[in-house]
C-alpha positions in Angstrom: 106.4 102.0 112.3 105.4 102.8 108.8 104.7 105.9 107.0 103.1 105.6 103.5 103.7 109.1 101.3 101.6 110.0 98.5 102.8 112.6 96.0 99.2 114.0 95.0 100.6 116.1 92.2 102.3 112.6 90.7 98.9 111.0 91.1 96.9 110.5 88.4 93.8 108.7 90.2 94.5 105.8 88.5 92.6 104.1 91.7 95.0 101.0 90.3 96.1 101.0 94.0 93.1 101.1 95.9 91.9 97.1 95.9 95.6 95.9 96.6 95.6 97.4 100.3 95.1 94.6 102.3 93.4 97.2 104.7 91.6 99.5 102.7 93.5 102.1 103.9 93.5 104.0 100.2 90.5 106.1 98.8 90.0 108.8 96.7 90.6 112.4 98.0 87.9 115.3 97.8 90.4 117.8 96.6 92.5 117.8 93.3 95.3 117.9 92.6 97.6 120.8 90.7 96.6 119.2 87.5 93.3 119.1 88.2 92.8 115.3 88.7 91.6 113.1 92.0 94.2 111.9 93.9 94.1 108.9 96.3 95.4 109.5 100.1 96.1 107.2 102.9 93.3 107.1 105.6 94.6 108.6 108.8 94.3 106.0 112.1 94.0 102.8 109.5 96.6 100.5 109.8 99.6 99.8 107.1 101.9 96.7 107.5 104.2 97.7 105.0 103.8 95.2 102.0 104.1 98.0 98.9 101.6 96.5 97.2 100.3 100.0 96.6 103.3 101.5 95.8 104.4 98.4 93.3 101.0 99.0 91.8 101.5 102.6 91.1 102.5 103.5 87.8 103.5 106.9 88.6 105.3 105.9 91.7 103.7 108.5 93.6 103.6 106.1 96.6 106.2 105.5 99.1 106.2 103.1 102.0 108.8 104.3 104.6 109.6 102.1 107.4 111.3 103.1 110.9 113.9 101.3 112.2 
């Protein structure tokens, strides 16, 4: 199982994630953030295999990809 974390108040809204989910599992929240920016969030019930790419992508490193074992 994998759980992908997303530190809203590290996220800038860069969107520098988004188009490397091979299941377009990313967008762009509705809320903001403390600082007052967008930040993206993980679409709840869409599927994540785990690859990173998001998290690798992030310059802020506000992504985590947490696998169970």
């Amino acid at each position: 199982m994998v759980t992908v974390k997303i530190n809203k108040n590290l996220c800038k809204g860069c969107e520098l994630c988004i188009p490397f989910c091979p299941y377009d599992s990313l967008a762009m929240d509705d809320t903001l953030n403390a600082y007052g920016l967008q930040p993206v969030y993980f679409k709840e019930g869409h599927p994540c295999n785990g690859c990173r790419n998001c998290a690798i992508m992030c310059p802020e490193a506000a992504i985590e990809i947490v696998t169970a074992q």
